[in-house]
C-alpha positions as CSV (number, residue, x, y, z in Angstrom):
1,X,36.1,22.9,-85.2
2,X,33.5,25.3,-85.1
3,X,34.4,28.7,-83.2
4,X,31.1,28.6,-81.5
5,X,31.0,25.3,-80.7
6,X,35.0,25.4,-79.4
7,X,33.8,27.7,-77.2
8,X,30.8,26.4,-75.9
9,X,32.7,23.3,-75.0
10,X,35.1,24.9,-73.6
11,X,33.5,27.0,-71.3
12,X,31.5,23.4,-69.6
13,X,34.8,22.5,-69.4
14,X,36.2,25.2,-67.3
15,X,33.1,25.4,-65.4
16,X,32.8,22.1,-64.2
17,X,36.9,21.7,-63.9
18,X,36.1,24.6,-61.2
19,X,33.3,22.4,-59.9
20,X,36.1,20.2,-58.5
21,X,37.2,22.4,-56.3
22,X,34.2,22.6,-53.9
23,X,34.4,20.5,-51.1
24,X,32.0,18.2,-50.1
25,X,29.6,19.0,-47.4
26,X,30.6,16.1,-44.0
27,X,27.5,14.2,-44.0
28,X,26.1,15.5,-46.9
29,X,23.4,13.0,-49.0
30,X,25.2,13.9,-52.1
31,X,28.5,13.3,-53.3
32,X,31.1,15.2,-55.3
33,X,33.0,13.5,-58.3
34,X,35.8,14.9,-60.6
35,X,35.4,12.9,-63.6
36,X,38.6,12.5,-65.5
37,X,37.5,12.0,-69.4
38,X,39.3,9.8,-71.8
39,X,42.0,11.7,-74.6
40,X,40.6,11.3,-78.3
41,X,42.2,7.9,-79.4
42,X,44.5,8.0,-82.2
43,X,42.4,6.0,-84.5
44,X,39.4,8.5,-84.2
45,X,41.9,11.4,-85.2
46,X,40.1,12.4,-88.5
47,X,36.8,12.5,-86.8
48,X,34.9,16.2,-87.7
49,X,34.3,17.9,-84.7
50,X,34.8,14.9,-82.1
51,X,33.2,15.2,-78.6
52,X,31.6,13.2,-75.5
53,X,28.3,13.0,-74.6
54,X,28.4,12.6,-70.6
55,X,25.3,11.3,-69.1
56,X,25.1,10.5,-65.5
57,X,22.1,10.8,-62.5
58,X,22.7,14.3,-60.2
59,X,22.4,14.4,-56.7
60,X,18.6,15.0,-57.0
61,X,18.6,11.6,-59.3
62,X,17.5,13.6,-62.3
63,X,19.2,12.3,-65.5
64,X,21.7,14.5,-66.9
65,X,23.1,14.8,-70.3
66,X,26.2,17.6,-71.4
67,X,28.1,17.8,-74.1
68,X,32.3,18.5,-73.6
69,X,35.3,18.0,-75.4
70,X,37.5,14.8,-75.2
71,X,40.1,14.6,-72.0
72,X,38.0,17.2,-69.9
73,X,37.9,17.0,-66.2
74,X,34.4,17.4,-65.4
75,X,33.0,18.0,-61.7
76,X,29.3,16.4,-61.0
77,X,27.3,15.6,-58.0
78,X,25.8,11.8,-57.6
79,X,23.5,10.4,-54.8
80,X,25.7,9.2,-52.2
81,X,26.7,5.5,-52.4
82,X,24.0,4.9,-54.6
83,X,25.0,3.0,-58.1
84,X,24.8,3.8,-61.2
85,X,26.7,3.7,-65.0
86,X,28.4,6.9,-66.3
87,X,28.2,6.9,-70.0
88,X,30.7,9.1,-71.8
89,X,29.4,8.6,-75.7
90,X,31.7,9.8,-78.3
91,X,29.9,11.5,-81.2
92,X,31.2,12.7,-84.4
93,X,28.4,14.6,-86.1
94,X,25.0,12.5,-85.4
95,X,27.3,9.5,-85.5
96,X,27.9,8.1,-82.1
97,X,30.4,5.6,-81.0
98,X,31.2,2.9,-78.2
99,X,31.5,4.6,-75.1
100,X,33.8,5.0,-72.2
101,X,32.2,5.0,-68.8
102,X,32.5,3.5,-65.2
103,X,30.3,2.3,-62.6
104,X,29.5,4.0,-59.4
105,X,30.2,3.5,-56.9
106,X,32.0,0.3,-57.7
107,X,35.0,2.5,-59.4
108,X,35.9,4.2,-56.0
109,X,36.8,0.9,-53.7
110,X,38.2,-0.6,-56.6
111,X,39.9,1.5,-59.2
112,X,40.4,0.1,-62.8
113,X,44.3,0.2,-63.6
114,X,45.5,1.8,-66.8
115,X,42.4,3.7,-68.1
116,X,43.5,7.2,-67.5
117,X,46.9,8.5,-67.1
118,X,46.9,10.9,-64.2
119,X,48.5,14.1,-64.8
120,X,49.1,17.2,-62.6
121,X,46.7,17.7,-60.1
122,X,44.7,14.3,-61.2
123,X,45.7,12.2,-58.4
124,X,43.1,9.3,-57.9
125,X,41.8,9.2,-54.5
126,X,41.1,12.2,-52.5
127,X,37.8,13.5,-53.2
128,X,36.2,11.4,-55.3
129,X,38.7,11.0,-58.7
130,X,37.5,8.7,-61.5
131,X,38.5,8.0,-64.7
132,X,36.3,7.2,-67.7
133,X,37.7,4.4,-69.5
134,X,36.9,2.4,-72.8
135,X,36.8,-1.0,-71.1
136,X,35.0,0.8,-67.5
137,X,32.2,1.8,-70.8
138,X,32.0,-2.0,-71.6
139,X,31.4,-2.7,-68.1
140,X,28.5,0.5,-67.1
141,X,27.0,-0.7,-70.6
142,X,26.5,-4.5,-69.1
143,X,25.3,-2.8,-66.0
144,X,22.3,-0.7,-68.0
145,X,21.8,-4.1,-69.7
146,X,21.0,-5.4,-66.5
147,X,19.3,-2.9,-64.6
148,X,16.8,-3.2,-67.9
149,X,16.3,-7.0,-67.6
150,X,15.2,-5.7,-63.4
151,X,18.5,-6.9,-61.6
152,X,20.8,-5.0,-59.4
153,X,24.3,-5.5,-61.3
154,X,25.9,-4.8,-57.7
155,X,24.4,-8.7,-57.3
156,X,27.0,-9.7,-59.1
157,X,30.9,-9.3,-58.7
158,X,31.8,-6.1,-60.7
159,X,35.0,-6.4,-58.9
160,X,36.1,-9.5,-60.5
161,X,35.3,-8.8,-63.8
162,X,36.7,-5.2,-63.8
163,X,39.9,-7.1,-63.3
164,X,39.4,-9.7,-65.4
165,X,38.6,-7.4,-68.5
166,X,41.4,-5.1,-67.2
167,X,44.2,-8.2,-67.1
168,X,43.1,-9.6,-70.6
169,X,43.4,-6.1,-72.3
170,X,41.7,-6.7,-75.5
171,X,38.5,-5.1,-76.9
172,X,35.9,-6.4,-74.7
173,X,33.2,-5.1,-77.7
174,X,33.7,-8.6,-79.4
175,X,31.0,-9.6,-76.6
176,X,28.0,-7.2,-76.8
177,X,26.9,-6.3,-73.2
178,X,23.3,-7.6,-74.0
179,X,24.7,-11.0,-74.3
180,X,27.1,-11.1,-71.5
181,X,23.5,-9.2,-69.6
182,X,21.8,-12.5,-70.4
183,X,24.3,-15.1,-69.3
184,X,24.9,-13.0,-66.1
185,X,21.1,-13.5,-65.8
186,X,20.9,-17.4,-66.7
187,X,24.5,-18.4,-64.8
188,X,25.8,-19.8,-68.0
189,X,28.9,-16.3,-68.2
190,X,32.3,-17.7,-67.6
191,X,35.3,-15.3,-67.8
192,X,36.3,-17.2,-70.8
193,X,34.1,-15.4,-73.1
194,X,36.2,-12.4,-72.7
195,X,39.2,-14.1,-74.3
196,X,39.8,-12.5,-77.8
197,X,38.0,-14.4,-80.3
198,X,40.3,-15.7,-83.5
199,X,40.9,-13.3,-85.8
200,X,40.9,-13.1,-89.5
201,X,42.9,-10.7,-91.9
202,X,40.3,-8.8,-94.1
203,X,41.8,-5.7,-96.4
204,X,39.7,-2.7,-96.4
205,X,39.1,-0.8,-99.5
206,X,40.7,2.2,-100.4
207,X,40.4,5.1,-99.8
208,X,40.1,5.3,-95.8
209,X,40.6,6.2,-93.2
210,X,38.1,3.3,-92.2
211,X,36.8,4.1,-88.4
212,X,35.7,1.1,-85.8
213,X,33.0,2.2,-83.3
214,X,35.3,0.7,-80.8
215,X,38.1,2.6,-80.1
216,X,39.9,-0.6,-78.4
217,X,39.5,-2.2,-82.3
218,X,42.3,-3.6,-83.7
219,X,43.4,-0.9,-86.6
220,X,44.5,-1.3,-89.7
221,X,48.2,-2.5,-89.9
222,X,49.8,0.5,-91.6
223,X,50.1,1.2,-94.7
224,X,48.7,-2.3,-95.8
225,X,44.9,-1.6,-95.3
226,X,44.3,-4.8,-93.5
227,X,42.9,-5.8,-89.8
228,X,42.2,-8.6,-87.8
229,X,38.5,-9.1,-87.5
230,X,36.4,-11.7,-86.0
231,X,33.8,-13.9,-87.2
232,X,30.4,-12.4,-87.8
233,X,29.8,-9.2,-88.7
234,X,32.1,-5.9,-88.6
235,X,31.3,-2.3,-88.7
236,X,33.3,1.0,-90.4
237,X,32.7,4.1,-90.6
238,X,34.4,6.4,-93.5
239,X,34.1,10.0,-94.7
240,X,31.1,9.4,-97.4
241,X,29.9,6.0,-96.7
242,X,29.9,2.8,-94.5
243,X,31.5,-0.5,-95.0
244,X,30.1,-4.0,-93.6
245,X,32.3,-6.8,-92.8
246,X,31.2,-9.5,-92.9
247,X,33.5,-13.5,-91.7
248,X,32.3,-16.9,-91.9
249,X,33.8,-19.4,-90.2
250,X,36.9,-20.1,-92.3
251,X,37.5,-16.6,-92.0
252,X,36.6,-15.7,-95.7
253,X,35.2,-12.2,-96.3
254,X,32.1,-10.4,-97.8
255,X,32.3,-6.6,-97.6
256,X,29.3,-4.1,-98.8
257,X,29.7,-0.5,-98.6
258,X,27.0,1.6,-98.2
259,X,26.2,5.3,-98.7
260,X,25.9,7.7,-95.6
């Protein structure tokens, strides 16, 4: 990584690690979070220069945006009790990936198990602990989906299916958030659509390493080159160019590569 850029990272690292520290005011109109960041997933470990875009709203309720590195604990300030979806967006290059997130304030009364390992001095509770997940980002994505279409995602029970994403543990990315947005809206989501869909064994070209934008993605089994995909359409990521999956029905397989 760049010596610069290692450094700059750093350095909003330590600062807002510090920021942690700082007790809240009794009373006070604004709240104090320490933000636990998610660890760079194995599958993502040939990414150049790999790092998380966190974007949440400040205690003023101005939009923020700051770069820092992957499993950072980051200290911010919110408005009080009032919701809102922190976006962690990983991003390799210009290239940016599925993000982790949670939902606030949702994520305090009901913690999502399994996102986060805590380590020392990460305890979950105290003053305001959260972890980013990849499943939480799923979930603060459907809630910006929302808020776009003019509803209040808090409407609906975020509890419920935190939990049910949470018990079913696979890639909730096989249902984009603008479609489970819509039949949220309409009243036609059951908790069914977050089943894994059936998969289909599709070999990849070599040479990889082939990247999903979800780091919940099945990977390749190893040394074979081949994954499970869906039907519908798949998206890689390599060194030089993209690859496009593409699965019909009877799970047969078109792939196009594409230069970056």
């Amino acid at each position: 990584m760049d010596t610069f850029l290692s450094k700059a990272l750093l350095a909003c690292s330590l600062a807002a690690f510090i920021g942690c520290s700082h007790p809240d005011a009794l009373f006070s109109p604004k709240q104090g979070l320490c933000l636990d960041l998610p660890a760079l997933p194995p599958s993502w470990s040939s990414l150049p220069q790999p790092r998380l875009l966190l974007e949440w709203r400040d205690g003023d309720g101005r939009a923020r945006k700051e770069f820092y590195p992957f499993g950072s604990r980051v200290g911010v300030e919110v408005p009080r009790g009032r919701p809102q979806s922190i976006m962690a967006t990983p991003y390799a290059g210009d290239r940016a990936f599925f993000p982790a997130g949670t939902r606030y304030p949702t994520a305090m009364s009901s913690p999502f198990p399994g996102e986060c390992q805590a380590g020392p001095g990460r305890g979950h509770g105290g003053r305001g602990d959260i972890c980013l997940g990849w499943r939480g980002g799923w979930l603060a994505a459907l809630c910006l989906e929302l808020e776009r279409a003019g509803l209040l995602p808090e409407s609906f029970n975020l509890e419920r299916l935190a939990m049910e994403l949470f018990r079913r543990r696979n890639d909730p990315w096989f249902l984009a958030p603008s479609v489970a947005a819509r039949k949220l809206a309409d009243g036609s989501f059951r908790v069914g659509l977050l089943e894994e869909p059936e998969l289909f064994p599709a070999r990849l070209p070599s040479p990889g390493p082939w990247l999903a934008p979800s780091a919940l993605a099945p990977s390749p089994l190893e040394g074979s080159g081949i994954v499970h995909l869906p039907e519908g359409m798949s998206l890689f990521w390599g060194a030089e160019s993209d690859l496009v999956v593409f699965v019909d029905e009877g799970g047969q397989c078109l792939q196009v590569t594409r230069p970056r």
